[in-house]
C-alpha positions as CSV (number, residue, x, y, z in Angstrom):
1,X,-91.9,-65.8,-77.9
2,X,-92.0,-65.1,-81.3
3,X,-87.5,-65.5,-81.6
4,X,-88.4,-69.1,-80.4
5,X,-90.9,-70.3,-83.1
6,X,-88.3,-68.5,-85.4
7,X,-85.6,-70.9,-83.8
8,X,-88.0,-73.5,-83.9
9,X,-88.4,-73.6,-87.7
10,X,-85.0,-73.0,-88.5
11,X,-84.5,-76.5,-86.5
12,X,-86.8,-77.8,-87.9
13,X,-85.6,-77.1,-91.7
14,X,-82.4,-77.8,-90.5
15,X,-83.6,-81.4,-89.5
16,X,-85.3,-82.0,-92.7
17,X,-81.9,-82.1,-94.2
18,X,-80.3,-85.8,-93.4
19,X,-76.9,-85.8,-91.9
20,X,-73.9,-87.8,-93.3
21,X,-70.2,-88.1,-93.5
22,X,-70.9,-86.0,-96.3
23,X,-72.2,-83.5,-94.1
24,X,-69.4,-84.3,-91.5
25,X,-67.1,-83.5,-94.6
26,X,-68.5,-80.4,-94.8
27,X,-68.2,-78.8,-91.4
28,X,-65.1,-80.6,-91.3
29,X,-64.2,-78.0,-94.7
30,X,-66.1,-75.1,-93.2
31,X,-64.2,-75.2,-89.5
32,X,-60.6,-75.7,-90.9
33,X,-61.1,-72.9,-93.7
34,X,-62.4,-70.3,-91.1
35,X,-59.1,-71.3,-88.8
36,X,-57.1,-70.9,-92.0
37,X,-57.9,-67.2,-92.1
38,X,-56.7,-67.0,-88.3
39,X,-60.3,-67.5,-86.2
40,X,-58.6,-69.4,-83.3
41,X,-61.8,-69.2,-80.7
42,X,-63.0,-72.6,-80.4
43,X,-66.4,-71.3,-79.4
44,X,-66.7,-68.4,-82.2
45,X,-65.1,-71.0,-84.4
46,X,-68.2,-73.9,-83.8
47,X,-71.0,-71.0,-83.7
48,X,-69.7,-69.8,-87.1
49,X,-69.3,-73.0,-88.9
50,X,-72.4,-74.4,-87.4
51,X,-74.3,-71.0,-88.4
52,X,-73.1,-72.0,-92.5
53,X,-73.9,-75.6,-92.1
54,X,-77.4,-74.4,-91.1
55,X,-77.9,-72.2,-93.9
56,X,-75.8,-74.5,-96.5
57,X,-78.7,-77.3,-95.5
58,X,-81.4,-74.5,-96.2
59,X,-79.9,-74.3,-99.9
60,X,-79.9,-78.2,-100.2
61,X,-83.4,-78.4,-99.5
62,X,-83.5,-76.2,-103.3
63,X,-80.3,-77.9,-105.0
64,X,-80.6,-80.9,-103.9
65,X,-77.7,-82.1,-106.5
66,X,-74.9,-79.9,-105.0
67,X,-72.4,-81.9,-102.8
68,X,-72.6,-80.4,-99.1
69,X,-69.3,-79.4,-99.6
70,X,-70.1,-77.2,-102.1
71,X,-72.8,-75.5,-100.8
72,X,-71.2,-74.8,-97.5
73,X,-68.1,-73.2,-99.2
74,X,-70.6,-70.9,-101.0
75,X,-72.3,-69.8,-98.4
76,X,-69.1,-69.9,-96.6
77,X,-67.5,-67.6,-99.3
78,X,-70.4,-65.2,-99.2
79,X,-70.3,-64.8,-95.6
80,X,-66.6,-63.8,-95.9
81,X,-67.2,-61.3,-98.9
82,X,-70.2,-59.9,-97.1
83,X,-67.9,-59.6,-94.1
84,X,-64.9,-57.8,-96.3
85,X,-68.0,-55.3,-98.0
86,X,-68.8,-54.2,-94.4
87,X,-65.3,-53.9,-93.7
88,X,-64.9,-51.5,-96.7
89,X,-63.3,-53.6,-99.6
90,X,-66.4,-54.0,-101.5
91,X,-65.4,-56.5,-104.4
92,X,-66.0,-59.9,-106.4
93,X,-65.1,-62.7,-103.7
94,X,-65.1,-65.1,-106.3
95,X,-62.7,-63.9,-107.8
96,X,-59.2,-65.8,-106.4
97,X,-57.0,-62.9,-106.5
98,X,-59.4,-60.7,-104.7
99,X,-59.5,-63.3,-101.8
100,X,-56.1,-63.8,-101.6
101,X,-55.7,-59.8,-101.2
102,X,-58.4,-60.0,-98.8
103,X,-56.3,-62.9,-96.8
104,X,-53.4,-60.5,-97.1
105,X,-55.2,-58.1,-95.8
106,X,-56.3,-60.1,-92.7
107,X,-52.6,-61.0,-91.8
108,X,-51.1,-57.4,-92.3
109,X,-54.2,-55.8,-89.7
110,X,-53.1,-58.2,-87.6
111,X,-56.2,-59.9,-87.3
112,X,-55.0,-62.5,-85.0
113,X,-53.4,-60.6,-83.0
114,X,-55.9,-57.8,-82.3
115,X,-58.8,-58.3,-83.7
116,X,-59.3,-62.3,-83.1
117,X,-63.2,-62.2,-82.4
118,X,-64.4,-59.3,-85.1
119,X,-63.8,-61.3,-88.2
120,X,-67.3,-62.8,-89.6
121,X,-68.7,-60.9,-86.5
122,X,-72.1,-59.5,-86.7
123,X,-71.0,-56.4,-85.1
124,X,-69.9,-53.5,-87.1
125,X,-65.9,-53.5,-87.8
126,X,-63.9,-51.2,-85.8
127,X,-62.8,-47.9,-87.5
128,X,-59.2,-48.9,-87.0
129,X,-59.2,-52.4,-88.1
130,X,-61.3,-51.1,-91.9
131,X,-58.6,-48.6,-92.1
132,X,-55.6,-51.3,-91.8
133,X,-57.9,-53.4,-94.0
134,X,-58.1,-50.6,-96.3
135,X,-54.9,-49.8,-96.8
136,X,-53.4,-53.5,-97.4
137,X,-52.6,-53.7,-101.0
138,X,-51.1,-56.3,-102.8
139,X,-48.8,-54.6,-105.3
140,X,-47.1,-56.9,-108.5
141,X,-43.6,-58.3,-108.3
142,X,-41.2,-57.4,-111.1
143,X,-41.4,-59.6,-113.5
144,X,-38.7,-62.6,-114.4
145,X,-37.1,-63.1,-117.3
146,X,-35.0,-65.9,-118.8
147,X,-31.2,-65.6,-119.4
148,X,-29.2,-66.6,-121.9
149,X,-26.2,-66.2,-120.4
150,X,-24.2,-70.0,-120.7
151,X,-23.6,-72.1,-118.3
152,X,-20.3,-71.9,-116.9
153,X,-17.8,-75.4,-116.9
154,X,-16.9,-77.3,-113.9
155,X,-13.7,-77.1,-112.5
156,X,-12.6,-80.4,-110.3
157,X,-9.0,-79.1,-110.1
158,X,-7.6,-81.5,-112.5
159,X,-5.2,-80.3,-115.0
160,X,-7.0,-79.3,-118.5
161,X,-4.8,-81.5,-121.1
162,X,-6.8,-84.6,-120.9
163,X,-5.5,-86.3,-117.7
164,X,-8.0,-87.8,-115.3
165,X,-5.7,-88.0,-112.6
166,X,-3.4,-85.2,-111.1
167,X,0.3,-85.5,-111.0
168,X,1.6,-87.3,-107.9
169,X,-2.3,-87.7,-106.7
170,X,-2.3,-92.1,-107.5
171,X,1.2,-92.0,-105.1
172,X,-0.4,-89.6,-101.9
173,X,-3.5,-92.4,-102.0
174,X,-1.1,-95.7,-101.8
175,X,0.6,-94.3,-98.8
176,X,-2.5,-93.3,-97.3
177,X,-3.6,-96.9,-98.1
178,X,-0.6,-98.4,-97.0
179,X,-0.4,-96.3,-93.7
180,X,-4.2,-97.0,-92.9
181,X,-3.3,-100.7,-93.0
182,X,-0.1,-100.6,-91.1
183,X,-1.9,-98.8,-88.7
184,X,-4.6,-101.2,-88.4
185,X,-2.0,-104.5,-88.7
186,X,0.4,-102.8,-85.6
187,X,-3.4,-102.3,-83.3
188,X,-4.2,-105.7,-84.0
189,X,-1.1,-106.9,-82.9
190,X,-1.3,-104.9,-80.1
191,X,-4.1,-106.7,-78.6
192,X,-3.5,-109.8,-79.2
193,X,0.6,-108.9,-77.5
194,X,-2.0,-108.0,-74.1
195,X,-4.3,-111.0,-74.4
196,X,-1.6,-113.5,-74.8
């Protein structure tokens, strides 16, 4: 009795929050950032996002300037860092470069693969999957540097002393030319020899 006056007034709080496109925006966000990070069960997938909508609407109620996109990637975000702490990466999910790790991470466990339905799961993460999790670093690349080094001249196979035009290269196209419309003279006339 007492889990459905809890569900009760979390509808009703919920409800006190109006519904828009805005809104719609929002879930819209929530749903195709969760799939991002590989959640591909449609059910999971709407129980999840609808779970953040609720409890984005909850923060609206105190911040009633935020834009519901906002507050649903926050709570969104913490959900997903709360997730990675129970997982053993404890750190700042704010932070962009820890959450692209943390994405790195997901892919090289293979999350999708084997572990589809225990991300942002209330259950506590398998041993195996918080060891792959744990051990998925992302290590620095060497770094680039500019050369110097000049750019090298093009070479079009033309002679060097100034001449646009090969030796013997302005003859070899006029008897292409002139064969081309020899050929196309002796067809024509070959047709109109079998109409006639």
């Amino acid at each position: 009795m007492p889990s459905n006056i809890t569900q009760e007034t979390s509808v009703a709080t919920v409800a006190s929050v109006p519904a828009g496109p805005d809104w719609d925006e929002a879930f819209l966000r929530v749903e195709s950032y969760l799939r991002a990070h590989h959640l591909e069960s449609r059910v999971l997938l709407n129980h999840l996002a609808t779970e953040i909508m609720a409890q984005a609407r909850e923060r609206a109620r105190e911040n009633p300037d935020h834009a519901p996109v906002t507050l649903a990637m926050g709570v969104t975000h913490e959900r997903i860092g709360a997730w990675f702490a129970r997982a053993g990466r404890d750190a700042d999910w704010a932070n962009e470069r820890v959450r692209a790790a943390d994405r790195l991470a997901l892919v090289l466990a293979d999350l999708p693969g084997r572990w589809a339905n225990c991300f942002l799961s209330t259950e506590p993460v398998p041993q195996e999957l918080a060891e792959a999790l744990a051990s998925a670093t992302l290590e620095p690349g060497p770094e680039l540097h500019f050369s110097n080094m000049p750019p090298a001249p093009l070479e079009f196979g033309f002679n060097d002393d100034g001449q646009s035009n090969p030796p013997n290269r302005g003859g070899r196209f006029l008897m292409r030319a002139a064969g081309s419309w020899l050929a196309i003279v002796g067809l024509l006339g070959v047709v109109w020899a079998a109409s006639h």
